[in-house]
N, C-alpha and C positions, 0 to 999 in steps of 0.2 A: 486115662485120668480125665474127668469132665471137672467144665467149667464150674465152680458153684457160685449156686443166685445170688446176686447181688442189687438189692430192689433202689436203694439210695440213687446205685450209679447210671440208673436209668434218670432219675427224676433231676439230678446234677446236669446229665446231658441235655434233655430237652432246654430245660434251663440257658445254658452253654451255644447252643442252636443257634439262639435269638440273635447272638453276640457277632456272629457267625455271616459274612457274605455272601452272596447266594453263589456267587459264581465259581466255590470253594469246593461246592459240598459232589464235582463231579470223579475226582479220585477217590480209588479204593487204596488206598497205601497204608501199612504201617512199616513203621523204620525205626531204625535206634539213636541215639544222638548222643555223643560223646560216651567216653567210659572213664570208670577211674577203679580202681584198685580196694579192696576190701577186706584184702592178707596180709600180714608181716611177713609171709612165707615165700622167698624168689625163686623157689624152685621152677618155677615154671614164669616167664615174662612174656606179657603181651605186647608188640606195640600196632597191630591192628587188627580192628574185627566191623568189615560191614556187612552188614544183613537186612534184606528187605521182604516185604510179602507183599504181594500184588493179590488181592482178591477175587478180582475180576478170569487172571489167568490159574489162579491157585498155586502159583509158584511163589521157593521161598529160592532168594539167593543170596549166597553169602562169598565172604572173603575174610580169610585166618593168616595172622602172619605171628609168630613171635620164637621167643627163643625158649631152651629147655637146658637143666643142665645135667638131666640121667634118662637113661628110655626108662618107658614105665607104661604101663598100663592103667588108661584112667576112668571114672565112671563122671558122668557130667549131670549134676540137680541145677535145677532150671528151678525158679520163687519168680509170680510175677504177681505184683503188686496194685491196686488201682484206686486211689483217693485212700491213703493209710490201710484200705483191704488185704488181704491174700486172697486172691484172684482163680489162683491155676499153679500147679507143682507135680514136679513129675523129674523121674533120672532117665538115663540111658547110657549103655553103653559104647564107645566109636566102635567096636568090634562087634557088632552082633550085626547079622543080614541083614536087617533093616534097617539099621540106620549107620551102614560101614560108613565109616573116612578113615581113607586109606595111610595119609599125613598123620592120625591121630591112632593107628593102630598096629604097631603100641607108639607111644608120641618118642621121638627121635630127640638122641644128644645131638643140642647144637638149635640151627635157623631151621623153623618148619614155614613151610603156606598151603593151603588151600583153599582151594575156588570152586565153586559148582552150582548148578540150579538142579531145585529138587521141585515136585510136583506134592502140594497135599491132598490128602482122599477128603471127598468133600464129607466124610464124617466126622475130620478135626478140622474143619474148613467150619462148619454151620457152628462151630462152638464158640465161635469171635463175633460178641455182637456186631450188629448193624451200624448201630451209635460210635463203636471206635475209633471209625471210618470219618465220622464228620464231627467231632465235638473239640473244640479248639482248645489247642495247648493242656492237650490230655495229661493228666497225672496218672502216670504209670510208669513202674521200674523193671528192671526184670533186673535178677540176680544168678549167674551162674556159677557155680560151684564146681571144683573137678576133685575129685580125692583118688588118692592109690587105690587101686583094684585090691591091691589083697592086704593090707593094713589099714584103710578106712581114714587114712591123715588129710586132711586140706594141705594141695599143693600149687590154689589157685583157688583167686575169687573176682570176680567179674561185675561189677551193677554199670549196667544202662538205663537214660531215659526212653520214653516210648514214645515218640510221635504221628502223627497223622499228617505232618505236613501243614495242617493247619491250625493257622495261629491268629489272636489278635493284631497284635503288631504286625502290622502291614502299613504301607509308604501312606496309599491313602484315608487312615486316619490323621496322620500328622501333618499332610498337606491341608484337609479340609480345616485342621483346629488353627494352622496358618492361616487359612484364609480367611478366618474367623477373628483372630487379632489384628491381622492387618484391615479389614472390615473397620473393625474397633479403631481403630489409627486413624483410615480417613476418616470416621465422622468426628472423632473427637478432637481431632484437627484443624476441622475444616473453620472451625473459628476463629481457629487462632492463626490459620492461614489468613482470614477476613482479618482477624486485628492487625496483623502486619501491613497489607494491602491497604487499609484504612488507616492507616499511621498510627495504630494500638491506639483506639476510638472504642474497640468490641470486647467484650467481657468473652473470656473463654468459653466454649462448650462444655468443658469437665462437669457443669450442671447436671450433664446430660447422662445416665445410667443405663447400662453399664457404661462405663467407659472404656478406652485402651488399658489405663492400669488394673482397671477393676480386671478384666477380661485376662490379663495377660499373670497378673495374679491368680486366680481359678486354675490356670494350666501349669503358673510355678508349682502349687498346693498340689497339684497329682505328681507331678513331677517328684516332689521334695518327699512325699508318702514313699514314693518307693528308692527311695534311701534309708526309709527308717530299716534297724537292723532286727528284723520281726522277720516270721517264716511265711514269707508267702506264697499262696499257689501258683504254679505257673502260670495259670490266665491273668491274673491279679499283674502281677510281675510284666507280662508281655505287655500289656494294655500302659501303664505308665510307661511304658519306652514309647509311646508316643509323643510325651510331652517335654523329650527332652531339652528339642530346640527352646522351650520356654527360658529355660535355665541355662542358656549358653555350651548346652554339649552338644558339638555336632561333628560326625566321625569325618575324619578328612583324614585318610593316611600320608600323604605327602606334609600335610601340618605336623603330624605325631613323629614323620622320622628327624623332623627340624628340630621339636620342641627335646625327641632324645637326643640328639647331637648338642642341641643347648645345655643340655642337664649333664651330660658325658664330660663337657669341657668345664663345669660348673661343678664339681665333685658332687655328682650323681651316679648312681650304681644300675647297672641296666643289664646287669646278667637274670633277673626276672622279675624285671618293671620295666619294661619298652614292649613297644608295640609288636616286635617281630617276636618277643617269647609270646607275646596274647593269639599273636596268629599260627600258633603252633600248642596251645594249651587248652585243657579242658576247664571250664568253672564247675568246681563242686559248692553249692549252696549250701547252708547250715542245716537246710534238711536232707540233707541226704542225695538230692536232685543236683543233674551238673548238665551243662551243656556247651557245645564247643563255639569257640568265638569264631572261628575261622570260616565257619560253616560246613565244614567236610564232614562228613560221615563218618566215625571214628567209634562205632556203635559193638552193642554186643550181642548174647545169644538168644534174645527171649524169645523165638521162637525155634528155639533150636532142638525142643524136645516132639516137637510136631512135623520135624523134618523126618519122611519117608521116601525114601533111597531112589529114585526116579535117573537121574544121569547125574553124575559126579565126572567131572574135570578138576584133575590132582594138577598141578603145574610145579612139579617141585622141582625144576629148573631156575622158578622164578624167586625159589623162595629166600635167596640173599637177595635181590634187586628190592624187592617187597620187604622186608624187614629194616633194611636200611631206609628207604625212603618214609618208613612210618615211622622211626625212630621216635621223632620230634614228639612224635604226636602222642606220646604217652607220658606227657607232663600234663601236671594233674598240679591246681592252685584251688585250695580253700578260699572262700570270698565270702562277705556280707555287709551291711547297711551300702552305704556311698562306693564301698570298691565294686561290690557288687552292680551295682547299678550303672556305674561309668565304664567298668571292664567287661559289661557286655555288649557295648555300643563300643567295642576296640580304642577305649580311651585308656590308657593306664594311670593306677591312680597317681601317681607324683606327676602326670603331665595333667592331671585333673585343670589345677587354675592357671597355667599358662595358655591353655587350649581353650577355655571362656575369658582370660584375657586379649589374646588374640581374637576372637571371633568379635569382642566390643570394640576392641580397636580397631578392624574393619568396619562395624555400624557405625561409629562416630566418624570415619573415614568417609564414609559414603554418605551422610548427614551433609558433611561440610562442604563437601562436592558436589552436593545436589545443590542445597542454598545457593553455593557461590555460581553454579552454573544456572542458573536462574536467574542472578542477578546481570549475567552476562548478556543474557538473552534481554534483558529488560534494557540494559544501557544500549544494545546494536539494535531495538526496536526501537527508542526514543530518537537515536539518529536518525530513521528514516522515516520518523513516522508517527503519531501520538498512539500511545498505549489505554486502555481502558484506564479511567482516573481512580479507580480501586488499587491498580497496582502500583499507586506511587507512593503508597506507606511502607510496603514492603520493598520496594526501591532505597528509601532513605532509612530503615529499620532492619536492614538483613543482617546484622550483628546479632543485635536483640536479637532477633529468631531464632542465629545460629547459638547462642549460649544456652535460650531458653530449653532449646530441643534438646543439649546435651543432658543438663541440670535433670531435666525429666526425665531423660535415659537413667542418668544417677539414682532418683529415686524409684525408678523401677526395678532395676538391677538389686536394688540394696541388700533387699535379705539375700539372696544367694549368692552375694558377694561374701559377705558374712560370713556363710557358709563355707564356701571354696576353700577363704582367705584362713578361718582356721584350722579347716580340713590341711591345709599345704604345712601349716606350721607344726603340726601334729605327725602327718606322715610323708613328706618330699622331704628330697634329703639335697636338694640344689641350693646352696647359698644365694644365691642368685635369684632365686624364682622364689628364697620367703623374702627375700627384702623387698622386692618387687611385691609381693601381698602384703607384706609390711608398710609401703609406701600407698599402695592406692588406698587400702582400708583408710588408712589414716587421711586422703586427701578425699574419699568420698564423704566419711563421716565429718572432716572438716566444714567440706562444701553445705553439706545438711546443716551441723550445726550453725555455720554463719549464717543461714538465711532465716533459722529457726530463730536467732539472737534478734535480727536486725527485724521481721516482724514483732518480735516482741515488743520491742523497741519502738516502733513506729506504734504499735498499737496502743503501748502507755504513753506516748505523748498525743495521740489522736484522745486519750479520755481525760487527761489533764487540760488538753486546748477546748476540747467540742463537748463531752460527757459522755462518748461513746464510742465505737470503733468502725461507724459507719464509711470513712475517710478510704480502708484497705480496700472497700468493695466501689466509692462513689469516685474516689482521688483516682484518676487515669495514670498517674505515675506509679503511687503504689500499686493498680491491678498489673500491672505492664510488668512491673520486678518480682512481686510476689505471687500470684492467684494459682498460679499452676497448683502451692501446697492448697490451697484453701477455698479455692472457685464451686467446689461444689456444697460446703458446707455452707449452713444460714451464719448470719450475720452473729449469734450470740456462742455458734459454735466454733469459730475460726480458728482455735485452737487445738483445735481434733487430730490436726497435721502431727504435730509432738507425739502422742499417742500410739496413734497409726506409725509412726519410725520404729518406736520403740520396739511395736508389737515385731515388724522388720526383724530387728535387731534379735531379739530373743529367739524367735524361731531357729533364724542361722545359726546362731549361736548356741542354742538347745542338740540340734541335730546334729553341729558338728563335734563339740566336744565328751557325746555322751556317744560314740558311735560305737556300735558295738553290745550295748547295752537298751537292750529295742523296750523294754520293760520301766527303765527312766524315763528313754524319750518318749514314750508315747506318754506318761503320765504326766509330766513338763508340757507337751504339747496341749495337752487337752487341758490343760490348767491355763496356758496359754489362749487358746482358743476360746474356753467359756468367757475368761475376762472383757476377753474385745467383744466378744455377743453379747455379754451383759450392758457395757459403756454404749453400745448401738440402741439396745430396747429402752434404755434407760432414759437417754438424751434424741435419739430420734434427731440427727444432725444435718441430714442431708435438706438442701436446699426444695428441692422438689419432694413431693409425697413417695411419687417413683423410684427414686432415690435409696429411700428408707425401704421401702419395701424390696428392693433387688439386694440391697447389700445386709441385708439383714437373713432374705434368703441363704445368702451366700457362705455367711456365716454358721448359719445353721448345719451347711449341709458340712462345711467345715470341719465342724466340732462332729458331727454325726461319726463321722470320716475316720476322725483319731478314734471315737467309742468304739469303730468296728475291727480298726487297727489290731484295739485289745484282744479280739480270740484268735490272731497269729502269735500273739507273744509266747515264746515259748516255757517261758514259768509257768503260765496257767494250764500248759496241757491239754488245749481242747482239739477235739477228733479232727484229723484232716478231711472227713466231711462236713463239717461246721465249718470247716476255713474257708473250704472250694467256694459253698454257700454265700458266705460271708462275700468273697471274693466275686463274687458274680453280681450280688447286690452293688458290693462298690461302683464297678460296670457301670451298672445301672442307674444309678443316681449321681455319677458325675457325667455320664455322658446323658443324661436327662437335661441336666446343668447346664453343660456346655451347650446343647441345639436349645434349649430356654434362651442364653443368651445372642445365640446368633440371630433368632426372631425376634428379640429387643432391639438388637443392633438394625435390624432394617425398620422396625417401628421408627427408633430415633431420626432416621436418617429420615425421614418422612414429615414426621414431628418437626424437625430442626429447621424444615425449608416451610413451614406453617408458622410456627410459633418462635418469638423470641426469646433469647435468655431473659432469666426476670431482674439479675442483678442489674446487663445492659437496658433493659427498658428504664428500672427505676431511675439509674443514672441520665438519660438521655432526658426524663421528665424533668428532671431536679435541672438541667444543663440549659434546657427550653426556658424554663420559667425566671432562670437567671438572665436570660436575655432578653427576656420581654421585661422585667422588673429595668434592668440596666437603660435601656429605650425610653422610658417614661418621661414624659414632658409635661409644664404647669399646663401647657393646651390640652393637652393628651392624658390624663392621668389612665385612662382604660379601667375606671372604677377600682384602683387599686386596692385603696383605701377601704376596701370592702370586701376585700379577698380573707379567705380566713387565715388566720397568724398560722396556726399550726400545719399549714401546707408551703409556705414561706420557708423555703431551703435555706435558710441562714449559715451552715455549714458547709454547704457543698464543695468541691473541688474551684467552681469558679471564684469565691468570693476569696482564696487566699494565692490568686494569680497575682502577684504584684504587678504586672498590666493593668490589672480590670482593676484594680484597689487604684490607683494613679490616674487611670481614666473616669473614677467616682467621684476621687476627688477634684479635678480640673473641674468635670461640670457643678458640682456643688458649690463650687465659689462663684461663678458663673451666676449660681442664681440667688438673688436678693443678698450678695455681697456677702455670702454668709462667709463664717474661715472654714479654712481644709474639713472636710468628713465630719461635718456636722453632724452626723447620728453616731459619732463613736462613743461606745457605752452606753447609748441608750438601749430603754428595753423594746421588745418586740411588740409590734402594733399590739391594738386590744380595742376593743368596743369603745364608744363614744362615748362621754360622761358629760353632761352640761357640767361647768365652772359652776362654783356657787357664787361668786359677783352677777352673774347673771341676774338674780332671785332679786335683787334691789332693783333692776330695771323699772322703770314704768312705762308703759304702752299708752296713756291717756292722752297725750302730747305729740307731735310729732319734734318738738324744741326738746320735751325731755327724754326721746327715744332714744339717743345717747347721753349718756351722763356727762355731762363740763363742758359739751357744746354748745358754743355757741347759736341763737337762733338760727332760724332761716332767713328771717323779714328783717334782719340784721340786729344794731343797737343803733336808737336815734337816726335810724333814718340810711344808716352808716349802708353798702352795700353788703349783701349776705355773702356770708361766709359758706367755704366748704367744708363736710364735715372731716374732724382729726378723727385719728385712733382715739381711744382711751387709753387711760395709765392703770394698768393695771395691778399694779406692784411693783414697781421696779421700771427702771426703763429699758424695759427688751423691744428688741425689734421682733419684727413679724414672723419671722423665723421661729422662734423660740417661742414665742405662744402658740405656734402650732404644733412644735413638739410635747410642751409643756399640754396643751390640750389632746391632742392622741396618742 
């Protein structure tokens, strides 16, 4: 039986290639990965089969172990499968000379095994393309069948996946997209490292795009795709287990057999949800596709119809040792959306959010410990020594720091806390570990909302006092408590922060409670998603141009993301070569994404030691002019009086120091006896207007050049006088017809 063409699964490949290592493509291997079951019929039980083909040597070899419960005679059809194709199909009998096994002929009541290496003729050798060999996380099954020889009954059914060894998911993708947030951390840091050091003097970097949130968003968003409960290809599927760490999963088996002993003494069920049944079970996907978590080989026949009879070694000595020790291994667990995706990375799902609780509670561990051991280091350098005078904001400020960096963890974390926290309450069954979800949701969403309250707040009496909300970006106490939500958004947008949680919120919450139902969420998502790209194009919030333009990309590709989601759903029914397809593109435009912003990120960094923040500059002007105005003396005016009004920071952060207001006042009495703040209430400077008493002057005289003065040449003789004020309405002092005149 020959291969039939199949012209798609060439151009899938090349495709596939791209994705693909170079340092991958030097084995010829195909092998099988896990099996599961495809009969009601136990007449015959498997509990192992591995099988491998080497191309290079043309050898296939395998190993059979399982049980039987009558001899029989059996005929074996091989289906193999490649992107939803029929590929290759073909029977054979164990009994005929060319393809004897000896275990299998006639198959034995009771434990069988066999073991053997067989040689193929290279004319069913040249029938396996080239491309099998190197196209990552191949979609291929193969299906074994065995029926009675002489009634024709299925008394056994076998499906394996087909692999080549190579896959996406490999360490150094997930390392590199690490080194790419943490990238993101130090720059978008490094200001706020400076405002501490400066005694929170410096407006944040979050200006600065992408940022660490932005950045480490983009990696939740691939992450949280392959949770949705839609059918995706293998490559698809392998490729977001890179970004698990985003989302707080990261396999730690000594953490997993803690969090099962937690959950055991917590009325938690762990006869199959612990880690030790994951490491002993196959995943079958809702397509059909399964693979073992353990990693062992646990595969089936698919090329078992190409086996030509070369040397066989029967060991059927060994075949009670071998059926026992594979026993385990023929547990077989259905999985999709979020179990799916956590119990392939040996996370099981009821340890899902104690296992991202734990791992946050390490990072904020090691937060607190870094800060305070920096602070250590700052107070045994001051003992012997002076320290650079930058670091002594962050010497008397390392609270603030240490709160601020939590706060921001919180709102990173948010949505897939969200997620977790309703995930736990839906499917863990540890009293313990929902109150525990039940307790942090509630203090993270707390924490948001109070800061969410107390900007508001701040910002409706900053437009009742000033007539605007300039105060959140110019007032150094508000940037200092707040900006983390709002530092990168302009001044009319500052309320974008609210939005942006929401949007948090609903995703989590979208994924977790429709799980299972991939056809919901993707349609909730993308409804989701278009929302915030519309609020983006719409208002254009971001501080910088750059800004707007990265996060608006991002969004884009966002929504694109969920649109392509749609041809795995499996209601619409579209060809699993549309999907691969589909699935390759994703590839490719989020990993376009993510090396787009690693080059931003070193742009930034570049950027950030050139140019400053603009909110910090504007405030630093506004701070400058306030102490030059404050400085001002009758000798010295520095042309004030001629500055123009509307560059006149009247609002700024300094003018509502009750120091400087106290210090206004002392010199103001000081000068011409005036009382306390003599310009309270008045309006702001304005062009010069001559008085209209002026207009009765006469100039003809130099007697009548002030009005009701006395001569110069005196009266009678009398000696001259100097000249008075005039009265000009009232009796004000000098004071007050200057303010009355400017």
């Amino acid at each position: 039986m020959m291969l039939r063409p199949f012209s798609t699964f060439s151009t899938i490949s090349l495709l596939l290639l791209g994705t693909l290592p170079a340092s991958g493509l030097a084995d010829q291997i195909l092998k099988t990965s896990g099996f599961s079951t495809c009969s009601a019929d136990t007449t015959i039980t498997v509990q192992n089969v591995d099988l491998q083909y080497d191309a290079d040597s043309k050898q296939v070899t395998f190993n059979v172990a399982g049980t039987s419960t009558k001899s029989m005679n059996v005929t074996a059809v091989l289906n193999v499968t490649a992107y939803g194709t029929k590929v290759y199909q073909n029977s054979f009998n164990p009994c005929n000379a060319t393809t004897f096994v000896e275990q299998l002929c006639p198959l034995p009541v009771g434990e069988f095994s066999a073991t053997g290496v067989q040689t193929i003729p290279a004319s069913y050798a040249s029938m396996i393309p080239a491309i099998a060999f190197s196209v990552p996380d191949i979609s291929a099954q193969a299906t074994l069948e065995l029926k009675e020889l002489g009634t024709g009954d299925e008394v056994a059914c076998l499906t394996s996946d087909v692999t080549n060894g190579k896959t996406v998911n490999v360490p150094a993708v997930s390392y590199v997209a690490a080194s790419i947030a943490g990238a993101a951390l130090l720059v978008t840091g490094a200001s706020a490292i400076g405002a501490a050091a400066a005694g929170g003097s410096s407006a944040g970097a979050g200006t600065m795009s992408p940022s660490f949130t932005e950045v480490i968003g983009v990696f939740q968003g691939i992450a949280m795709n392959g949770m949705m409960s839609v059918n995706y290809p293998p490559v698809y599927r392998s490729f977001t287990k890179n970004f698990a760490f985003s989302s707080g999963i990261i396999p730690w088996t000594a953490m997993q057999t803690s969090i099962d002993n937690f959950r055991s003494s917590t009325g938690g069920n762990l006869t199959n949800d612990s880690v030790q049944f994951l490491r002993n079970a196959t995943l079958v996907y809702s397509d059909g596709t399964n693979s073992s978590v353990s990693k062992r080989s646990f595969d089936g026949f698919m090329s078992g119809a190409l086996m030509i009879r070369d040397s066989l070694n029967t060991n059927a000595a060994n075949a009670s040792t071998n059926a026992t020790s594979s026993d385990s291994s023929s547990i077989q667990t259905t999985v999709h959306g979020i179990q799916a995706y956590v119990e392939q990375l040996s996370v099981p799902q009821a340890n899902t959010f104690m296992t991202v609780l734990l791992i946050v509670a390490c990072v904020i561990a090691a937060i607190a410990v870094g800060i305070l051991f920096f602070k250590v280091i700052l107070e045994i350098w001051a003992l012997f020594g002076s320290f650079p005078k930058g670091l002594i904001g962050f010497r008397k400020h390392y609270w603030g720091t240490m709160a601020r960096s939590i706060v921001n963890l919180i709102l990173v974390l948010y949505g897939v806390w969200v997620l977790y926290c309703i995930f736990q309450f839906t499917h863990g069954d540890s009293w313990a570990a929902k109150t525990l979800a039940g307790v942090t949701l509630g203090l993270f969403t707390g924490v948001l909302a109070f800061f969410a309250f107390m900007i508001w707040r701040t910002a409706n009496q900053l437009k009742k006092a000033e007539g605007d909300v300039s105060g959140l970006y110019d007032n150094k106490a508000h940037w200092l408590k707040y900006s983390l939500f709002y530092d990168s958004y302009k001044k009319d947008f500052w309320w974008l922060f609210v939005p942006a949680i929401i949007y948090m919120f609903a995703k989590g919450c979208v994924l977790a409670a429709a799980d299972g139902h991939g056809l919901t969420q993707t349609i909730a998502q993308l409804i989701i998603e278009c929302l915030m790209l519309g609020l983006l194009i719409w208002n254009r919030p971001y501080e910088r141009r750059s800004g707007n333009v990265i996060n608006i990309f991002i969004q884009v590709v966002r929504a694109l993301s969920v649109v392509c989601i749609l041809v795995f759903v499996e209601e619409l029914g579209i060809a699993q070569t549309t999907q691969t397809v589909t699935g390759v593109v994703l590839i490719a435009v989020q990993s376009v994404l993510s090396g787009a912003l690693a080059i931003l990120i070193l742009a930034n960094a570049i950027i950030m030691m050139c140019k400053e923040n603009p909110h910090r500059k504007r405030r630093k002007e506004a701070e400058k002019m306030n102490r030059d105005l404050d400085n001002l003396t009758p000798l010295d005016a520095r042309n004030s009086l001629l500055m123009d009004p509307s560059k006149v920071p009247m609002n700024s952060a300094y003018e509502h120091d009750p120091k400087n207001a106290l210090m206004k006042q002392n010199s103001a009495d000081s000068f011409m006896n005036e009382p306390a703040n003599p310009y309270a209430g008045s309006t702001p400077l304005r062009p010069y207007t001559p008085p209209t008493h002026r207009s009765n002057f006469s100039v003809g005289s130099r007697e009548n050049l002030v009005s009701g003065a006395a001569p110069l040449g005196g009266v009678s003789g009398s000696p001259p006088h100097q000249p008075t004020l005039p009265n000009v309405g009232g009796n004000q002092p000098y004071g007050r017809y200057r303010e009355a005149e400017y």
